[in-house]
N, CA, C and O atoms as a printed pandas DataFrame, in Angstrom:
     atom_number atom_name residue_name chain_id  residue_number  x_coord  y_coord  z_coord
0              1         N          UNK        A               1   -3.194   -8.725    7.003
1              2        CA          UNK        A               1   -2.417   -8.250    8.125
2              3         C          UNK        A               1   -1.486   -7.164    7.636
3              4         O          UNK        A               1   -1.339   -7.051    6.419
4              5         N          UNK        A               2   -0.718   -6.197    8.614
5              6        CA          UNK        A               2   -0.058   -5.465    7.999
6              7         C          UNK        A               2    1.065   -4.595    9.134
7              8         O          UNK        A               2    1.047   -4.588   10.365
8              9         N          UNK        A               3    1.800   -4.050    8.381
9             10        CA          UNK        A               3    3.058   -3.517    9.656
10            11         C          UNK        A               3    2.904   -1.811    9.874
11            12         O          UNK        A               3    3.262   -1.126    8.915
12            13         N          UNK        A               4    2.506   -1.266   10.814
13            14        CA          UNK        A               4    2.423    0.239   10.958
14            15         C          UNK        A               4    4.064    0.645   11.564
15            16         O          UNK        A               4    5.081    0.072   11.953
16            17         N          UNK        A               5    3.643    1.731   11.388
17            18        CA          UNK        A               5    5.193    2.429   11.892
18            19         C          UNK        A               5    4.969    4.084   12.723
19            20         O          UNK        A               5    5.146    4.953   11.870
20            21         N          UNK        A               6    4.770    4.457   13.558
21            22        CA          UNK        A               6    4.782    5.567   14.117
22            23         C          UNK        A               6    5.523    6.217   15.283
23            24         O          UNK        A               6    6.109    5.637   16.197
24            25         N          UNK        A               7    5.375    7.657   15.063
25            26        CA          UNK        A               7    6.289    8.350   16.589
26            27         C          UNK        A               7    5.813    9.156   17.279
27            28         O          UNK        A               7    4.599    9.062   17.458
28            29         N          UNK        A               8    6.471   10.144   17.872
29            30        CA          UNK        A               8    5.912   11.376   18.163
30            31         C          UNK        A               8    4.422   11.989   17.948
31            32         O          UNK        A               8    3.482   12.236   18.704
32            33         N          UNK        A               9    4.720   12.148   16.185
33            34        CA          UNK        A               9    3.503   12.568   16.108
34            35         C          UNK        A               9    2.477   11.993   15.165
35            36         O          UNK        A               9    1.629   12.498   14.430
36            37         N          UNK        A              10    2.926   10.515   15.497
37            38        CA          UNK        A              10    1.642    9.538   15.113
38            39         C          UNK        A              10    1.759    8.835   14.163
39            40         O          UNK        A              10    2.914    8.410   14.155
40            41         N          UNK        A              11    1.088    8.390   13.174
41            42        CA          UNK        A              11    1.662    7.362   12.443
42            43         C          UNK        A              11    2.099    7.774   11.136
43            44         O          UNK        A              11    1.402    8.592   10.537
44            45         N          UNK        A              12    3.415    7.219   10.467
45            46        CA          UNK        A              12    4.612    7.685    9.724
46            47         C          UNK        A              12    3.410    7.071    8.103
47            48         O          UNK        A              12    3.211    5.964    7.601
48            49         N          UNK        A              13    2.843    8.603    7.764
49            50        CA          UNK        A              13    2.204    8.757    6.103
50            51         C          UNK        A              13    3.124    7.461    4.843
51            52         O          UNK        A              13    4.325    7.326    4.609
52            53         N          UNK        A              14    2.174    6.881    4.407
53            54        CA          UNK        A              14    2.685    6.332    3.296
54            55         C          UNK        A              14    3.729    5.355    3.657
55            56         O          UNK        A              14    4.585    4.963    2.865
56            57         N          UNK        A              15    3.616    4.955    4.966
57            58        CA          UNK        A              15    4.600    3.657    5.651
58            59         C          UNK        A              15    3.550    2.554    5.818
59            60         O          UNK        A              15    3.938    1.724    6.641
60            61         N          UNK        A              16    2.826    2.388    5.508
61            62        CA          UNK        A              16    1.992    1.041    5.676
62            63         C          UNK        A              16    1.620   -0.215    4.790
63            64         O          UNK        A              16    1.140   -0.164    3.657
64            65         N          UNK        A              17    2.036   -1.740    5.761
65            66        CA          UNK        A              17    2.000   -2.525    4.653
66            67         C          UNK        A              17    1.160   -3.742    5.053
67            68         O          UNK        A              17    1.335   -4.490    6.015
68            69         N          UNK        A              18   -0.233   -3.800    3.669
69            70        CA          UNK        A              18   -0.936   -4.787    4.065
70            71         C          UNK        A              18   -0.893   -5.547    3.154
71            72         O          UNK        A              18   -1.096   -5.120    2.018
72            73         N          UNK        A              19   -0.616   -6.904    3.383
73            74        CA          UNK        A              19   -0.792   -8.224    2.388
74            75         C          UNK        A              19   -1.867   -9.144    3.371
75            76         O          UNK        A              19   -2.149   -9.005    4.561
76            77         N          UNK        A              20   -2.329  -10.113    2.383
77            78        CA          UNK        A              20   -3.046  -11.140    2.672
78            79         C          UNK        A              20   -2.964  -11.953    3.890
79            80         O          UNK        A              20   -1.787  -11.796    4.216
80            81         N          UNK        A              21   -3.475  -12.689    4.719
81            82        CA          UNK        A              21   -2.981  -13.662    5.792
82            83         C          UNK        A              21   -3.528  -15.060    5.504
83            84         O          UNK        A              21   -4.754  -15.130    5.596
84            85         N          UNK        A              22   -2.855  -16.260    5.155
85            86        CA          UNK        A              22   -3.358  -17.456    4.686
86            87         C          UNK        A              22   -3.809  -17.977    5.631
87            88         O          UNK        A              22   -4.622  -18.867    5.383
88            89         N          UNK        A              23   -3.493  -17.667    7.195
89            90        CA          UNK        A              23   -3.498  -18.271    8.251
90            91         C          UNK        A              23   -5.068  -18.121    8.844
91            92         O          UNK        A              23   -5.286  -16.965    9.208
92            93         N          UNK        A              24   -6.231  -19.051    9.024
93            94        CA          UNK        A              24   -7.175  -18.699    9.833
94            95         C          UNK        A              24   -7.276  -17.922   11.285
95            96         O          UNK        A              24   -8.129  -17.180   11.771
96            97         N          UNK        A              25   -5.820  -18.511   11.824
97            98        CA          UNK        A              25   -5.793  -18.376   12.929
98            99         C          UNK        A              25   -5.484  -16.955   12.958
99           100         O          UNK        A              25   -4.487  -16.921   13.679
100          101         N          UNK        A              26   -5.731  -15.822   12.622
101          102        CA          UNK        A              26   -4.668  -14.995   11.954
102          103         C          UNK        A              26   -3.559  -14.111   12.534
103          104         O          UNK        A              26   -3.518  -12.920   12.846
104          105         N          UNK        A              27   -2.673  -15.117   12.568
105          106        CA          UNK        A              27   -1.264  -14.754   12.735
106          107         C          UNK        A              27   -0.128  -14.961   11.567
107          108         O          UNK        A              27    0.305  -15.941   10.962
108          109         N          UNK        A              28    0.099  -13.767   11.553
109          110        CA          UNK        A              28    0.571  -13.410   10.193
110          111         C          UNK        A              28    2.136  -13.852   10.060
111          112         O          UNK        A              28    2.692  -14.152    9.003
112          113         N          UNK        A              29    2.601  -13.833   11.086
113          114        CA          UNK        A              29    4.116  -14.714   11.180
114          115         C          UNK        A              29    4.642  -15.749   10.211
115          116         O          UNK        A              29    5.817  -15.985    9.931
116          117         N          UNK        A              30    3.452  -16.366    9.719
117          118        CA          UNK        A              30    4.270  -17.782    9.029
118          119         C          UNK        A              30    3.937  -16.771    7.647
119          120         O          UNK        A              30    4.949  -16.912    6.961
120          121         N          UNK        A              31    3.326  -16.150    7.167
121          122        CA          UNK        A              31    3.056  -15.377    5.717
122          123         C          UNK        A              31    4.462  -14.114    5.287
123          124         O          UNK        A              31    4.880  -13.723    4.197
124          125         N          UNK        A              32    4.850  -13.791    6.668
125          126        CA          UNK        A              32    5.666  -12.424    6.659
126          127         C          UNK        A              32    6.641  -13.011    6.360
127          128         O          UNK        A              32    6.679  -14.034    7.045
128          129         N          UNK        A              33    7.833  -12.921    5.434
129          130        CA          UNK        A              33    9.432  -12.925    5.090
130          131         C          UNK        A              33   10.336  -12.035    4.797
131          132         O          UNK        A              33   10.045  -10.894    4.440
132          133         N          UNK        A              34   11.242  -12.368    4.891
133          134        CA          UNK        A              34   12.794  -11.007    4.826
134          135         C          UNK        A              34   12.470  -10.235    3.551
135          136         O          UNK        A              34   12.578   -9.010    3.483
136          137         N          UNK        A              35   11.983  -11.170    2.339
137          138        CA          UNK        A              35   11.921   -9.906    1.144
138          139         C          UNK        A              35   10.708   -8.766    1.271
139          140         O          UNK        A              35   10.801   -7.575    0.977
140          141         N          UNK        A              36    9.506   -9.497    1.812
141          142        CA          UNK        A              36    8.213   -8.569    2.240
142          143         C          UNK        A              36    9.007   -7.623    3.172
143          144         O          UNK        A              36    9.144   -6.494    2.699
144          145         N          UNK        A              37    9.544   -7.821    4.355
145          146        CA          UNK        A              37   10.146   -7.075    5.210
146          147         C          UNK        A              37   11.022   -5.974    4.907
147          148         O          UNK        A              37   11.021   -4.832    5.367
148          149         N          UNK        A              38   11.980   -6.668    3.812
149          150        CA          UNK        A              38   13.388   -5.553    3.442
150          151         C          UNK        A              38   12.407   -4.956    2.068
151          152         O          UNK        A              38   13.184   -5.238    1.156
152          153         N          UNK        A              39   11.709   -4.586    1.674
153          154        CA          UNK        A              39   10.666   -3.880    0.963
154          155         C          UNK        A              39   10.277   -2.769    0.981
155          156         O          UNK        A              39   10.340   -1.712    0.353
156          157         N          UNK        A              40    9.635   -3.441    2.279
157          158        CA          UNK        A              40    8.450   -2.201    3.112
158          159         C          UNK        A              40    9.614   -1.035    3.636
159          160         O          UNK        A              40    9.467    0.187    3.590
160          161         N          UNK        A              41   10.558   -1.631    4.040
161          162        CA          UNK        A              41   11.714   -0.679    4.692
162          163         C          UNK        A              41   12.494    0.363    3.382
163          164         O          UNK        A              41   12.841    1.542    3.309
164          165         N          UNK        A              42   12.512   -0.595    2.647
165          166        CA          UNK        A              42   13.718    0.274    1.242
166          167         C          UNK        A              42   12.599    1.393    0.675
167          168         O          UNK        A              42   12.894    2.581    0.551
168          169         N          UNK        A              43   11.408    0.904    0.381
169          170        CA          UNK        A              43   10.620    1.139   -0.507
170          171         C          UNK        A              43    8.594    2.151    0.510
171          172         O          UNK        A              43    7.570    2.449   -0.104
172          173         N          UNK        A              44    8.812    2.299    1.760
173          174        CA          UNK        A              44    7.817    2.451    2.582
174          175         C          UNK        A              44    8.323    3.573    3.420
175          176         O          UNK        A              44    8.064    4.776    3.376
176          177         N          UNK        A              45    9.279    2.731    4.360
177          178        CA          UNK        A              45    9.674    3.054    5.433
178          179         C          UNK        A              45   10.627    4.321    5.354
179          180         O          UNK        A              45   10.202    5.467    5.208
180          181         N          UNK        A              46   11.750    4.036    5.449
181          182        CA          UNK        A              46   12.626    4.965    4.894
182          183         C          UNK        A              46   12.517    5.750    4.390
183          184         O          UNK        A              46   12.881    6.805    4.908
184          185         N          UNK        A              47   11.989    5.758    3.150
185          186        CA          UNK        A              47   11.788    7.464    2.512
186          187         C          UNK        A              47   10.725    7.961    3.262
187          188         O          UNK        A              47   10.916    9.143    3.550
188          189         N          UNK        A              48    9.938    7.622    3.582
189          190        CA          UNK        A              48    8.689    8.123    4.701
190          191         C          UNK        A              48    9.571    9.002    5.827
191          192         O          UNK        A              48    9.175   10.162    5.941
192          193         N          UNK        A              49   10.613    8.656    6.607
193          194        CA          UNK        A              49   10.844    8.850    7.764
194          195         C          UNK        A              49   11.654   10.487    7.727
195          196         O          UNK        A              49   12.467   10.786    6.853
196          197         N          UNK        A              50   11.218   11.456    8.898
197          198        CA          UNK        A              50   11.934   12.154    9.134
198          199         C          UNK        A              50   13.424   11.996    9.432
199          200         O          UNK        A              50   13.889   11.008   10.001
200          201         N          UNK        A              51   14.220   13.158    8.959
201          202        CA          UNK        A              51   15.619   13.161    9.755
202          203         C          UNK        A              51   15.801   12.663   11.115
203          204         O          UNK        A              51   14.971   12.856   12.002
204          205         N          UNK        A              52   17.167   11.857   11.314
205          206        CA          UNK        A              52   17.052   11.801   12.822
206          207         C          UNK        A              52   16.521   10.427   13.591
207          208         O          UNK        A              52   16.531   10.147   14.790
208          209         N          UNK        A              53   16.116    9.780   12.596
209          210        CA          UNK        A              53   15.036    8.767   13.374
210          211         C          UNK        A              53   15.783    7.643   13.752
211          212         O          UNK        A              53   16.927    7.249   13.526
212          213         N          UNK        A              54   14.943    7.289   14.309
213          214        CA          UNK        A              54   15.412    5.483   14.888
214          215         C          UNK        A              54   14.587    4.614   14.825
215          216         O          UNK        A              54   13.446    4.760   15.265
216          217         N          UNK        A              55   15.124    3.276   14.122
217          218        CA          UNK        A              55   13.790    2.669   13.986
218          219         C          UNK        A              55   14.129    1.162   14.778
219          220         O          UNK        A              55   15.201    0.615   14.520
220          221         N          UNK        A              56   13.347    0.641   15.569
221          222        CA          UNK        A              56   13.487   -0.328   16.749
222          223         C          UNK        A              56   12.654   -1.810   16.482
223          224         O          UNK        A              56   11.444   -1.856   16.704
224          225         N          UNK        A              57   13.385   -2.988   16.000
225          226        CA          UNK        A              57   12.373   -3.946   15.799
226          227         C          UNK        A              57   12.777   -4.542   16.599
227          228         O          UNK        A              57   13.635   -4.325   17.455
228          229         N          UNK        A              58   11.895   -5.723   16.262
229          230        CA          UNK        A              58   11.698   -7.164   17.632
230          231         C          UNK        A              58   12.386   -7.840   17.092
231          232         O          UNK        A              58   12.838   -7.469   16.008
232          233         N          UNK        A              59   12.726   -9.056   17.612
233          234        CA          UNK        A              59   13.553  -10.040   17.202
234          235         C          UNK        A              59   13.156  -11.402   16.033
235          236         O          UNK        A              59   13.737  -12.475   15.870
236          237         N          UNK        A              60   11.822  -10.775   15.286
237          238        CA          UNK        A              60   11.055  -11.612   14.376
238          239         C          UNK        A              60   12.270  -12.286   13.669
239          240         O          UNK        A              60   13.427  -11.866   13.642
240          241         N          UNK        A              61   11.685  -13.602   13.010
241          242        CA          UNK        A              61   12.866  -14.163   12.247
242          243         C          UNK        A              61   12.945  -13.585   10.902
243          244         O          UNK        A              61   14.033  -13.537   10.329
244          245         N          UNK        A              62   11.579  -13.021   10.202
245          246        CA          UNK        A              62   12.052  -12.080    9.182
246          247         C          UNK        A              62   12.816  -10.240    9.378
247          248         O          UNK        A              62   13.075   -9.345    8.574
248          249         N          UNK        A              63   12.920  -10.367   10.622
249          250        CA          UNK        A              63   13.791   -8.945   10.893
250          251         C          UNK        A              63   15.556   -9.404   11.148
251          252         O          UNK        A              63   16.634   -8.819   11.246
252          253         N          UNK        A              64   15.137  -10.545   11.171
253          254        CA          UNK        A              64   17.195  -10.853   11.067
254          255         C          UNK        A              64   17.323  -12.645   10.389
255          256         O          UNK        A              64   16.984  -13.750   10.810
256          257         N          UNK        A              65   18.407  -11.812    8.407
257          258        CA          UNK        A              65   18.355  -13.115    8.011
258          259         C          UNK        A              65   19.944  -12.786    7.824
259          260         O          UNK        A              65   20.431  -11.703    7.499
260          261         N          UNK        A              66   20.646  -14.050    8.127
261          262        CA          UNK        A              66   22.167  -14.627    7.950
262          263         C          UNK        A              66   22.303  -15.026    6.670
263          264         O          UNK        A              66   21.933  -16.136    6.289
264          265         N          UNK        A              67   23.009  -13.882    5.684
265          266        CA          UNK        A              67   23.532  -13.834    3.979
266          267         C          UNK        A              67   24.251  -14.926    3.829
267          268         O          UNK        A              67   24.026  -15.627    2.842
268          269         N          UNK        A              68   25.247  -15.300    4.752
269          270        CA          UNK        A              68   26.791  -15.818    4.469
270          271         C          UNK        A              68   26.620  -16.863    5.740
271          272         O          UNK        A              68   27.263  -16.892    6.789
272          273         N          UNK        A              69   25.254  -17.934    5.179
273          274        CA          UNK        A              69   25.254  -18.883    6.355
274          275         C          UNK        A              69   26.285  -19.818    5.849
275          276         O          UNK        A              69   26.631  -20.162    4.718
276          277         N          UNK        A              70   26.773  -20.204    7.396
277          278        CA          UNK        A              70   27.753  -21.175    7.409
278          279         C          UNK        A              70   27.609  -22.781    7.123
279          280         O          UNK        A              70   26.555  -23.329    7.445
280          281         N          UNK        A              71   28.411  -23.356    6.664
281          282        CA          UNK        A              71   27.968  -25.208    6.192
282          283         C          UNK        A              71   27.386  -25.957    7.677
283          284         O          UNK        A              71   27.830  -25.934    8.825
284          285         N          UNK        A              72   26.638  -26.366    7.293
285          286        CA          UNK        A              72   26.501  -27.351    8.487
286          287         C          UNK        A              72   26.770  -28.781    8.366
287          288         O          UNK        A              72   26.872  -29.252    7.233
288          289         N          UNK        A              73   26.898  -29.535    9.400
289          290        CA          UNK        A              73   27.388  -30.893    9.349
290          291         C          UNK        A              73   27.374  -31.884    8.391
291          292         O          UNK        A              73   28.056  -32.909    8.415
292          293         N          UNK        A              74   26.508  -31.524    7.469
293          294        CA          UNK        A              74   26.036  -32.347    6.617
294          295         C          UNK        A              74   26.383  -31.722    5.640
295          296         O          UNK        A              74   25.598  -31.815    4.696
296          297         N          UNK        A              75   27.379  -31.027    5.461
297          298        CA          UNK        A              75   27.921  -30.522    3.814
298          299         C          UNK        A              75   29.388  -30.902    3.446
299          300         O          UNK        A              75   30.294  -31.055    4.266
300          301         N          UNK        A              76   29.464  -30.998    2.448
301          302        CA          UNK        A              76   30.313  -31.666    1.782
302          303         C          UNK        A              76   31.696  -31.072    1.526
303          304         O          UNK        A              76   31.563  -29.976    0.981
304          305         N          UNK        A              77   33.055  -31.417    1.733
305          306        CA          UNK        A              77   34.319  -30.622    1.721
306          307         C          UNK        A              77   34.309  -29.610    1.032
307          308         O          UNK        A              77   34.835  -28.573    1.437
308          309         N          UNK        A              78   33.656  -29.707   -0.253
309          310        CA          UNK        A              78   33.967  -28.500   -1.158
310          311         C          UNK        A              78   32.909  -27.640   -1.045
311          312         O          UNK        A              78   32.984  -26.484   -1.459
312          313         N          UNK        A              79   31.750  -28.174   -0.429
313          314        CA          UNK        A              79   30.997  -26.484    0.266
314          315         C          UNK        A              79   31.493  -25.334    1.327
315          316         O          UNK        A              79   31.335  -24.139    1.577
316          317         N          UNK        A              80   32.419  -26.862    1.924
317          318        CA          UNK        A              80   32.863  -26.212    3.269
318          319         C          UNK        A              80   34.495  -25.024    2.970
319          320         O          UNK        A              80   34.951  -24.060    3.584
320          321         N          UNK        A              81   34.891  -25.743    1.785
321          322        CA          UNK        A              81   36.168  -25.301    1.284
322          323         C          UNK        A              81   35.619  -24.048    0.796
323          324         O          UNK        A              81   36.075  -23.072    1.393
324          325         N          UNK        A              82   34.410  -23.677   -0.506
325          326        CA          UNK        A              82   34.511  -22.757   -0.606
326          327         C          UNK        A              82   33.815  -21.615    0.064
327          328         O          UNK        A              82   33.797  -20.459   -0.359
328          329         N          UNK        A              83   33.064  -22.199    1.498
329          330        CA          UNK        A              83   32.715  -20.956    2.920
330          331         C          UNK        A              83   33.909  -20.633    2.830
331          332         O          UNK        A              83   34.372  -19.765    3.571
């Protein structure tokens, strides 16, 4: 499976990323993660892209990960002390 990227005038050279899909079914969702993702972008995407651009994703769970997640109920004073 793999992620294209294009605009105007079609699809953005040397932005394309294909890895494997474990999934028969093939939906590539459960294979794709934030480091494959923030990759393709640092290392694909970006330098590929003209001046000017904008780039528009979906709300995938590897397009938005929380650095500075917060304790949850089940953590212990001094996890919570040092959030």
């Amino acid at each position: 499976m793999g992620s294209f990227s294009g605009g105007e005038h079609g699809f953005i050279l040397n932005a394309l990323l294909i890895f494997g899909c474990g999934s028969k079914s093939g939906d590539y969702h459960d294979n794709m993660n934030h480091a494959n993702y923030k990759k393709w972008l640092q290392e694909k995407l970006i330098p590929n892209l003209e001046s000017k651009s904008v780039i528009v994703v979906d709300n995938a769970s590897y397009h938005n990960v929380q650095l500075n997640q917060h304790p949850t109920s089940n953590a212990r004073k001094g996890e919570i002390l040092s959030w």
